[in-house]
N, CA and C of each residue as an Amber inpcrd file, in Angstrom:
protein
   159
  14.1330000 105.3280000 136.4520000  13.7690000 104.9320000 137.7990000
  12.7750000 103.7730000 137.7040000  12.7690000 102.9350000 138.4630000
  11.9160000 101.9990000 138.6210000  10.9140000 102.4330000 139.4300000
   9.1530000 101.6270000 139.7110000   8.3760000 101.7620000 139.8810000
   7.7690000 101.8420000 141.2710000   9.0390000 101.3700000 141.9550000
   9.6290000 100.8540000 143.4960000  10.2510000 101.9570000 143.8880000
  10.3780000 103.0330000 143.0300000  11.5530000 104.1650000 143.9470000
  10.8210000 104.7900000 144.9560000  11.6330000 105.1470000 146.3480000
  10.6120000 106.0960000 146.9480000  10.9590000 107.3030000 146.4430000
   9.7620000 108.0050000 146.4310000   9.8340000 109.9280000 146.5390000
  11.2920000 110.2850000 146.9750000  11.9600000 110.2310000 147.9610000
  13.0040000 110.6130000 147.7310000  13.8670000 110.7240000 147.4070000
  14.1800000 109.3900000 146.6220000  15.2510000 108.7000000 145.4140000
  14.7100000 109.1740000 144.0170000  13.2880000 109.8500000 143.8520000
  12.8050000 110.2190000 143.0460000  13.4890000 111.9980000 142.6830000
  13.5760000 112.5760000 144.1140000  13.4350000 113.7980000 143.8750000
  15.2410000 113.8430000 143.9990000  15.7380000 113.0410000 144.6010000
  17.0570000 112.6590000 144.1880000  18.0950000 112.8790000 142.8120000
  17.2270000 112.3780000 142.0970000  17.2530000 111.6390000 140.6800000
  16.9170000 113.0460000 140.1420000  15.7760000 113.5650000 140.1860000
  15.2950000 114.8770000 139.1040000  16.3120000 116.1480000 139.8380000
  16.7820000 116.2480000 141.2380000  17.6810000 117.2480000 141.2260000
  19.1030000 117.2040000 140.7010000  19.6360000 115.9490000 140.7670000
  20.6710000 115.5250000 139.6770000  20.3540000 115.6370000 138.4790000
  19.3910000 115.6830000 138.1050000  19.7230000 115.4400000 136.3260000
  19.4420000 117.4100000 136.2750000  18.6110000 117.7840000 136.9350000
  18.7710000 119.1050000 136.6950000  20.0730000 119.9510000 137.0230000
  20.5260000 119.6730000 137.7140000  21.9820000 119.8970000 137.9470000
  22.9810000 120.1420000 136.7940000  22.6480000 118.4420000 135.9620000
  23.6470000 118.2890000 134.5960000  23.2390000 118.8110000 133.9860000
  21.7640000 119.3240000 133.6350000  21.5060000 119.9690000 132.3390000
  21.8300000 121.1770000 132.6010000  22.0480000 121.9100000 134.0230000
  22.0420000 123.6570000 134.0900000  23.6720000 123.3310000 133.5700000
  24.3420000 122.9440000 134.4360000  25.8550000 123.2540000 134.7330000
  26.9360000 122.4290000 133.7030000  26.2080000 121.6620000 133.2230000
  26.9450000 120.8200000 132.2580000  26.7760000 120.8220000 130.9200000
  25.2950000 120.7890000 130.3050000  25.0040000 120.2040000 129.2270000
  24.5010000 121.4500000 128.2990000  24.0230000 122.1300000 129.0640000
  23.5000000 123.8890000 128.0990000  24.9740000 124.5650000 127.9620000
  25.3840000 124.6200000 129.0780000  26.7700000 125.8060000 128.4550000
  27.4580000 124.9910000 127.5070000  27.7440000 123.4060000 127.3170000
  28.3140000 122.8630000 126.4870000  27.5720000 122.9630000 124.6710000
  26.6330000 123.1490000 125.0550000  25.5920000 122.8900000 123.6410000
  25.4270000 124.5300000 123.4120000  25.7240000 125.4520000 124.1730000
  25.7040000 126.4350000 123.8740000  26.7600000 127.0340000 122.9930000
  28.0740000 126.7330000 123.4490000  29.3140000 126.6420000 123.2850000
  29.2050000 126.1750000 121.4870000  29.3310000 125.1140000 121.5640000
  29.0730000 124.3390000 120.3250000  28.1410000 124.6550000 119.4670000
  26.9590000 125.4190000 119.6350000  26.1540000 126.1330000 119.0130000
  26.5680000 127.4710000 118.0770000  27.4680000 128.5420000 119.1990000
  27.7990000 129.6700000 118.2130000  29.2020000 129.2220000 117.9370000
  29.6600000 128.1140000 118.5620000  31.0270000 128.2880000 117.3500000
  30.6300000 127.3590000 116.1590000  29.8570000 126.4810000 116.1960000
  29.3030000 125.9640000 115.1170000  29.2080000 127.3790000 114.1420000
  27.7470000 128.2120000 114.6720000  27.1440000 129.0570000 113.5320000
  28.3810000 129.7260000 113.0010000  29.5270000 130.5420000 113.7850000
  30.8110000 131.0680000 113.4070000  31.7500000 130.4820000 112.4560000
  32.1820000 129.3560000 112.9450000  32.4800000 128.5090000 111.3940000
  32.5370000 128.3910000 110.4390000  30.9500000 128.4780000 110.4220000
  30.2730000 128.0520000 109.0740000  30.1370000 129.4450000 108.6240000
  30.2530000 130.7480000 109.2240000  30.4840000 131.7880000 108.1610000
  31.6450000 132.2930000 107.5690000  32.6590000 131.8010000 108.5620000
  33.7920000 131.9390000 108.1690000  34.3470000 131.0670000 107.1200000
  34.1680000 129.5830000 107.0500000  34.4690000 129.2850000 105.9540000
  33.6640000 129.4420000 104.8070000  32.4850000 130.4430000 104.4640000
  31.1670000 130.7840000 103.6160000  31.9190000 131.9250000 103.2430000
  32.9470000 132.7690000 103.7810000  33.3230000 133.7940000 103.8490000
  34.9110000 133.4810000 103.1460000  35.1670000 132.6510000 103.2910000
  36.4500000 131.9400000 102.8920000  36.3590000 131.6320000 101.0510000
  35.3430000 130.9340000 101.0610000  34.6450000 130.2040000  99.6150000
  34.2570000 131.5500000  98.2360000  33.4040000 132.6630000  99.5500000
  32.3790000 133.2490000  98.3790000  33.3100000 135.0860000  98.5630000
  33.8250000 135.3870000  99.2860000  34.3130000 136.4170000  99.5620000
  33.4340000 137.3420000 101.2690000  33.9830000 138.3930000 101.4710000
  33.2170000 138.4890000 102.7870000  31.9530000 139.3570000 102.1430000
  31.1260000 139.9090000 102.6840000  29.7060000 140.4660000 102.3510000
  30.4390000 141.7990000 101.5370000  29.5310000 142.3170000 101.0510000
  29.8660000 143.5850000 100.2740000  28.4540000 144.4400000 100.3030000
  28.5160000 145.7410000 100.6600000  27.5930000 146.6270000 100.5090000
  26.8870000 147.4410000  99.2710000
């Protein structure tokens, strides 16, 4: 935002971007987070054998 915005182009601006981060950008990074961690045990699991007790 520039230095010129009014307050309401301000509060504009921060309810949009909060918007993208609830509805867009966490469930996506969330997403990508445990199938990342899943992956990577499965092919760890692939390589070394699965866990053993």
């Amino acid at each position: 935002m520039t230095e010129h915005s009014s307050p309401e182009q301000i509060k504009k601006y921060e309810k949009n971007t909060f918007v993208f981060l609830a509805v867009f950008l966490a469930p996506i990074l969330s997403i990508i987070i445990v199938g990342g961690f899943g992956f990577m045990i499965w092919i760890s699991q692939m390589l070394f054998g699965p866990p053993t007790s």
